[in-house]
C-alpha positions in Angstrom: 0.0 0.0 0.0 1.8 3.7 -1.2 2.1 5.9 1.9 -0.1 8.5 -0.5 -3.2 6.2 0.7 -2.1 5.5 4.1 -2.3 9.5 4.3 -5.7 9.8 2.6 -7.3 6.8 5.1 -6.1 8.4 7.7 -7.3 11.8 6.8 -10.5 10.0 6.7 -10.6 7.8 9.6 -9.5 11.4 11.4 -12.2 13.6 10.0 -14.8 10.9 10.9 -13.6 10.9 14.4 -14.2 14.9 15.1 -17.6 14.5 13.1 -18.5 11.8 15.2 -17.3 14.1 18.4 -19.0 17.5 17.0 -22.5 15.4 17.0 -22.2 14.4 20.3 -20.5 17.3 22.1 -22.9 20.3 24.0 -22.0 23.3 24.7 -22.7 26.1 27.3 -25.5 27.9 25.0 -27.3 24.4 24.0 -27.7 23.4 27.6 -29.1 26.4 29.0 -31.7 26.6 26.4 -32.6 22.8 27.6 -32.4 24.3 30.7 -34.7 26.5 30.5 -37.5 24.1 28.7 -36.4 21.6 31.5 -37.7 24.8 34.3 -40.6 25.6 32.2 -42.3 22.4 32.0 -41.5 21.1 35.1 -44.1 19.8 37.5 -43.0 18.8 40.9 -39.1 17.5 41.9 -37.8 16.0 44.9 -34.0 15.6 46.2 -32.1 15.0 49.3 -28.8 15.4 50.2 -26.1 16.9 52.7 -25.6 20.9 53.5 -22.1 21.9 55.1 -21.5 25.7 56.0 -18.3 26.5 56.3 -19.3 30.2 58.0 -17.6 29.1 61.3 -14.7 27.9 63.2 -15.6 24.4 62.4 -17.7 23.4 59.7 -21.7 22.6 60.2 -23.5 19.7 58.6 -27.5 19.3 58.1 -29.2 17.0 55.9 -31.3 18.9 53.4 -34.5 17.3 51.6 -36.6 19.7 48.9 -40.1 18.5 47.6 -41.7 21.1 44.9 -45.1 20.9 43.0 -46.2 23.1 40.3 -47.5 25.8 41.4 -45.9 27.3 44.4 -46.4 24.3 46.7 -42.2 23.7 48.7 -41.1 21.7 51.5 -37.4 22.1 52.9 -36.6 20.1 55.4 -33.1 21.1 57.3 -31.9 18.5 59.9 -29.0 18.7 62.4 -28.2 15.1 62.7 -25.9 15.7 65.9 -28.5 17.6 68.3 -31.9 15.8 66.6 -34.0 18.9 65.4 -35.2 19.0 62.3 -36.8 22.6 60.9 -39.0 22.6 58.0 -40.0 25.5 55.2 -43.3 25.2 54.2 -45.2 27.3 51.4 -48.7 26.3 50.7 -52.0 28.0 49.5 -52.2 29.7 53.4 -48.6 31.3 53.4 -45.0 30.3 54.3 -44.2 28.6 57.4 -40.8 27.9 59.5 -42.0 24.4 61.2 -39.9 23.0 64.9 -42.1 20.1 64.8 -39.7 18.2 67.9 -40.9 21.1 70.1 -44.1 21.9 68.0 -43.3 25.9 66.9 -45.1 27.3 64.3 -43.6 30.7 62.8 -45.7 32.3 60.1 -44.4 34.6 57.1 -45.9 37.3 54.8 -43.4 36.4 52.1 -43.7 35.8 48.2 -40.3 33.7 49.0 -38.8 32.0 47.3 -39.6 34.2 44.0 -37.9 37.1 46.1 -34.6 35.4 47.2 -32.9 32.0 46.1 -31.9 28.9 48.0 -28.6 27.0 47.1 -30.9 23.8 47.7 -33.7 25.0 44.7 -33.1 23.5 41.5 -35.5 27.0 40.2 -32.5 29.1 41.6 -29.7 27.3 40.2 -31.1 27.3 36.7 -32.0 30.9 36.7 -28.2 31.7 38.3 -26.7 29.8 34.9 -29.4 31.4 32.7 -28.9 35.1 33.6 -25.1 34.7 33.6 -24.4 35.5 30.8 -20.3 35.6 31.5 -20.8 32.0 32.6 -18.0 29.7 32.6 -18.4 26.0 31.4 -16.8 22.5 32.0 -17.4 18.9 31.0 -16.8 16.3 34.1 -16.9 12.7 33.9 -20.6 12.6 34.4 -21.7 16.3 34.6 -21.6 19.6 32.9 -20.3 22.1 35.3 -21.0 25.9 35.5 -19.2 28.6 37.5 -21.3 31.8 37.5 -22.2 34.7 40.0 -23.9 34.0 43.2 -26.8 36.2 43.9 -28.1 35.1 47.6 -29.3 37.8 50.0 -25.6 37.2 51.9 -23.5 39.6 50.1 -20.4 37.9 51.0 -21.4 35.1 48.8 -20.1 35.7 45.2 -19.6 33.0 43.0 -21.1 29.3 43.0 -20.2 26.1 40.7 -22.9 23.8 40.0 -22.6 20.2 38.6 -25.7 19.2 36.4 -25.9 15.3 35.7 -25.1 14.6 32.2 -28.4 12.7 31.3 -31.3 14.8 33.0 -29.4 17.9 34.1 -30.5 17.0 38.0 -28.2 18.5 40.5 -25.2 16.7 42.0 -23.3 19.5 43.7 -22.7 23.1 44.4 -20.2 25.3 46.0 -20.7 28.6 46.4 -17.6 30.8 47.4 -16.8 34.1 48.4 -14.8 37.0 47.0 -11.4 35.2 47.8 -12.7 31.9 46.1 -12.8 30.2 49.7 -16.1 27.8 49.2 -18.7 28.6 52.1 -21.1 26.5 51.4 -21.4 23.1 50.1 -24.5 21.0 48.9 -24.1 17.3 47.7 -27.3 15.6 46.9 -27.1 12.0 47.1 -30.5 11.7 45.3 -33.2 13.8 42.6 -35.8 13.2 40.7 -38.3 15.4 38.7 -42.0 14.3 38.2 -42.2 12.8 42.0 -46.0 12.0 43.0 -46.4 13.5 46.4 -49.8 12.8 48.5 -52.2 15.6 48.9 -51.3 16.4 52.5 -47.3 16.2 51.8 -47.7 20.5 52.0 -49.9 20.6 54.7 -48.4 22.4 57.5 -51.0 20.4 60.1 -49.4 17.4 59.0 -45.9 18.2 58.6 -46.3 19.5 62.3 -48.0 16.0 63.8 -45.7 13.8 61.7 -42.6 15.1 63.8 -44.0 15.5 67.4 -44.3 11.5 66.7 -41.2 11.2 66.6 -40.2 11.4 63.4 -38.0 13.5 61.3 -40.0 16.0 59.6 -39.9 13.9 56.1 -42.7 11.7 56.0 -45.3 13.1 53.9 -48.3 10.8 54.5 -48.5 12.3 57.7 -49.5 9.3 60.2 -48.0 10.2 63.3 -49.7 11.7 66.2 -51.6 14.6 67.6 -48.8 17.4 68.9 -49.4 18.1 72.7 -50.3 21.8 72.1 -52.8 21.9 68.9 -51.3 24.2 66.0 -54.1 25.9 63.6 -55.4 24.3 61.1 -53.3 25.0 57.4 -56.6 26.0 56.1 -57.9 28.1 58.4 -55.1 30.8 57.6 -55.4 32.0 61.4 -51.8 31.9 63.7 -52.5 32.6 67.1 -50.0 35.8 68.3 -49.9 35.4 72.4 -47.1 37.4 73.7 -44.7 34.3 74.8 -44.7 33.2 70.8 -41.5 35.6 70.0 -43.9 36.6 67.1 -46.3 39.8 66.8 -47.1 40.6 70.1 -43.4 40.4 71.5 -42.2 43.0 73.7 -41.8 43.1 77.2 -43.7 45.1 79.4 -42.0 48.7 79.4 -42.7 52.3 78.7 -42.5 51.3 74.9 -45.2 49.1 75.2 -48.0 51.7 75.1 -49.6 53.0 78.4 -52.4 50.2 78.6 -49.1 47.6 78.6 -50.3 45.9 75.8 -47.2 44.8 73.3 -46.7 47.1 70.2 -46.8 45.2 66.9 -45.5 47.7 64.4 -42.3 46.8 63.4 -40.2 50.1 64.9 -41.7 49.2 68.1 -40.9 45.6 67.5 -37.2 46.5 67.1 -37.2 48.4 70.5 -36.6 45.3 72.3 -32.6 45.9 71.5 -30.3 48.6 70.5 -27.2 49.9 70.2 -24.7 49.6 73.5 -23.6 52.8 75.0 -26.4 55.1 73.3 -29.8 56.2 74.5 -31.2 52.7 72.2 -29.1 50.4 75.2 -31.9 52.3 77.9 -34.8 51.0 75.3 -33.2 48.0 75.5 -33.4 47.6 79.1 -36.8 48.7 79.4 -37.9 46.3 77.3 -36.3 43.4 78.8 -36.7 43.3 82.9 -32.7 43.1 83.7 -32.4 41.3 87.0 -33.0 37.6 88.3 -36.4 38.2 89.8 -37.5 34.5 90.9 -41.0 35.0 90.3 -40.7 36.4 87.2 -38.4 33.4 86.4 -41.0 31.2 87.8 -43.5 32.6 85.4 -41.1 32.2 82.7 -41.1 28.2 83.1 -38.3 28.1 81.5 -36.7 24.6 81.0 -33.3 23.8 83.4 -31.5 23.2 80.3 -31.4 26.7 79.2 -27.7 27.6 78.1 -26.7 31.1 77.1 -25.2 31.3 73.6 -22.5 33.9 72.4 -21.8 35.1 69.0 -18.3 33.5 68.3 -17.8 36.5 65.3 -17.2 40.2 66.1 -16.9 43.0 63.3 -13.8 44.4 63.3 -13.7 47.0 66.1 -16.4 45.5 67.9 -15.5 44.1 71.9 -18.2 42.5 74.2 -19.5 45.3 77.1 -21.3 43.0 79.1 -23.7 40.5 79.6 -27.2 41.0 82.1 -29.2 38.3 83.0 -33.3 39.6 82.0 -36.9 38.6 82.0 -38.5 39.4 78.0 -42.1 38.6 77.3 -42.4 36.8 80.4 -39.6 34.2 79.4 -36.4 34.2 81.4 -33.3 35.0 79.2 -30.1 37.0 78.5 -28.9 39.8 76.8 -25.5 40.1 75.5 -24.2 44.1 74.7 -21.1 45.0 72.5 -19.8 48.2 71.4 -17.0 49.7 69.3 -17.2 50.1 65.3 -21.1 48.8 65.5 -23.2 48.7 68.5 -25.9 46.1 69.0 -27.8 43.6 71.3 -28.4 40.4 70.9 -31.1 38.6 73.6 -31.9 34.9 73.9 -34.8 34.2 75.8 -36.8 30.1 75.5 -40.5 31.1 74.7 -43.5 29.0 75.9 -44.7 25.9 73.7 -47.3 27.2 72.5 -49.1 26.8 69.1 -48.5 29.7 66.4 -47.1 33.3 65.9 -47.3 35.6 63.1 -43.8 37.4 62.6 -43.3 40.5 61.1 -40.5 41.7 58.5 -39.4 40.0 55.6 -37.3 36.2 55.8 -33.8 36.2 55.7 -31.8 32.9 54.7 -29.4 32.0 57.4 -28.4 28.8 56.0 -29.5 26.4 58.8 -32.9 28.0 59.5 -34.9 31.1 57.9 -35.1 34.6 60.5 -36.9 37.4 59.9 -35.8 41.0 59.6 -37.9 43.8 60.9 -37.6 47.7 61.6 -34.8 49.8 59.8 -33.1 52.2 62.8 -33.2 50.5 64.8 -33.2 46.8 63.2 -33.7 43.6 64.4 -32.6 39.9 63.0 -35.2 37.3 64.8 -34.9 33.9 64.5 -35.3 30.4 66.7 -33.5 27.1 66.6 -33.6 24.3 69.5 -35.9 26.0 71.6 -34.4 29.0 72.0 -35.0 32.7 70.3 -32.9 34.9 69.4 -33.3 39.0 68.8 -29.9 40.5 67.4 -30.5 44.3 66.9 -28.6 47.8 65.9 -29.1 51.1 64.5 -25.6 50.6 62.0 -25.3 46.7 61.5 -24.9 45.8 57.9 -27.3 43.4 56.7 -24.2 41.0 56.1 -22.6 41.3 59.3 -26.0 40.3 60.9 -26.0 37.0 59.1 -22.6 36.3 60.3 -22.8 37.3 64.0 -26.2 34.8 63.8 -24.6 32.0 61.9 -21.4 32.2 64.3 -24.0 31.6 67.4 -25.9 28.8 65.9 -22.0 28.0 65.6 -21.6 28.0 69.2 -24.5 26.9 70.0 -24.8 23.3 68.5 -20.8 22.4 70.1 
């Protein structure tokens, strides 16, 4: 055989090859525009996997499970495997609900959420993150396509997030997002997803979600056979949330000269943010009006608050910031404590352990702190609520940033769950 037709087979054989290749090759362009179809005629999802914040001295791990169902129907499920509690996210026809089924809390949100903020865990948000980027970068895995775009989370410190699709049905398999030095601060790896999942009519109900974990199980189960809570929680369908004053949600502060002069608890959200300001200004006197300071034993008795009531601290300070001091105080009839620091920002933060009781109504807008959803309310002074084993916990200040309130909060959920 001349080497002139050696040449022209192998000329051949190699332009076959890269046809072969081209036909089965995607890139960055054709896979969004799947993307979006995939989005646009989806009708319900589920997946499961594990969440690690890495916001913290050590790093903090919580299973995550996500149902969805076309409309607006959502259930995310956040569990913290080492202490047992498992808080659910709940958006029905009746609103959006933050769930504590183990000690049968019901918080209660006025929120479009999720169409105003994303979730790391929400397939809808990683899709439209790849979509609107349109300075995306793009990368083939063994088994995934993988996109590194902006981050656009309601934690400003968050910039940039990769996100592995699966090769065959674009499903998620893992995301990292990172801040502006490229050091990853949170990390989801779903060990399961599936689209089309048939969920039973009840798997959104927040009655159900609520009995299925006072019976001792872990918030997933949808069919919702456990039993009756000890304390009865409104009906989903009713749209009613009860608001007593031990609920830590609309009728929340403390008997004071704030409160109005027939003592009954302000609900508007400045007078909401009076239970906290900033240390060494007049807004540290609100403060202690609004929460008794002292160690009054009936008060405490009143309080009923459960021997196993430990005081958390924030483990983060701004830069400039040092402790004052910390005052033992009676708020909303609950025995607690409140922490003051000074310096480059001055704020409160109070932890008190509310009543069981059935519902509350809290005002503000939700805020995403990674292992459970808070509420932000007032804007001088403003305060960052938000509950987790039990406990609440009211962080406010006239000149915190947004951002630096998510921190201080994430680094006492840090401290707290040691």
């Amino acid at each position: 055989m001349s080497m002139r037709r050696i040449t022209w087979i192998a000329a051949i054989v190699a332009c076959f090859s890269m046809l072969l290749a081209g036909c089965g090759a995607k890139d960055a362009d054709s896979i969004v525009k799947e993307l979006d179809k995939v989005v646009g005629g989806m009708e319900s999802y589920k997946g499961s996997g594990t969440m690690t914040l890495h916001t913290g001295q050590e790093p903090l791990e919580y299973k995550v499970e996500v149902w969805y169902q076309k409309p607006q129907y959502y259930r995310i499920a956040l569990t913290n495997a080492k202490k047992d509690i498992t808080q659910i996210v709940l958006r029905n026809d009746e609103g959006v609900f933050v769930l504590t089924p183990k000690l049968n809390k019901v918080f209660r949100f006025q929120s479009d959420w999720p169409q105003n903020q994303g979730q790391v865990y929400l397939y809808q948000t990683l899709v439209r993150s790849i979509v609107l980027d349109n300075s995306r970068q793009f990368a083939v895995d063994d088994n995934a396509y993988v996109f590194d775009v902006m981050a656009s989370y309601q934690n400003g410190s968050l910039a940039r997030q990769k996100i592995w699709l699966d090769k065959k049905d674009y499903a998620p398999r893992q995301v990292e997002v990172s801040d502006s030095n490229a050091t990853v601060m949170v990390q989801v790896k779903f060990d399961s997803f599936e689209f089309d999942t048939q969920f039973d009519k009840s798997a959104f109900d927040t009655q159900t979600n609520l009995n299925a974990g006072t019976a001792g199980a872990d918030g997933s189960n949808a069919s919702g056979e456990g039993g009756k809570p000890e304390t009865e929680a409104p009906d989903a369908k009713s749209g009613e949330a009860a608001t007593t004053p031990e609920t830590g949600g609309e009728d929340v502060a403390a008997p004071g000269p704030k409160s109005g002069a027939d003592g009954e608890a302000g609900t508007s959200e400045g007078q909401d943010a009076q239970t906290g300001s900033e240390a060494g200004t007049s807004g540290e006197e609100e403060s202690e009006s609004d929460a008794e300071i002292g160690s009054d034993p009936d008060a405490g008795a009143s309080a009923d608050v459960a021997p196993e009531f430990v005081a958390s601290e924030p483990t983060y300070l701004p830069e400039g910031v040092s402790h004052i001091d910390s005052i033992d105080i009676v708020f909303g009839g609950n025995a607690g404590v409140m922490h003051r620091y000074g310096g480059t920002y001055n704020y409160t933060l109070i932890q008190t352990q509310p009543k069981d009781v059935a519902a509350s109504f809290v005002p503000g807008f939700m805020i995403d702190l990674g292992f459970t959803m808070g509420s932000i309310s007032g804007e001088e002074p403003m305060t960052l609520t938000w509950t987790y084993d039990g406990m609440e916990y009211r962080l406010t200040s006239s000149d915190l940033t947004e951002e630096e309130m998510i921190k201080i909060a994430q680094s006492v959920q840090n401290e707290a769950t040691k």
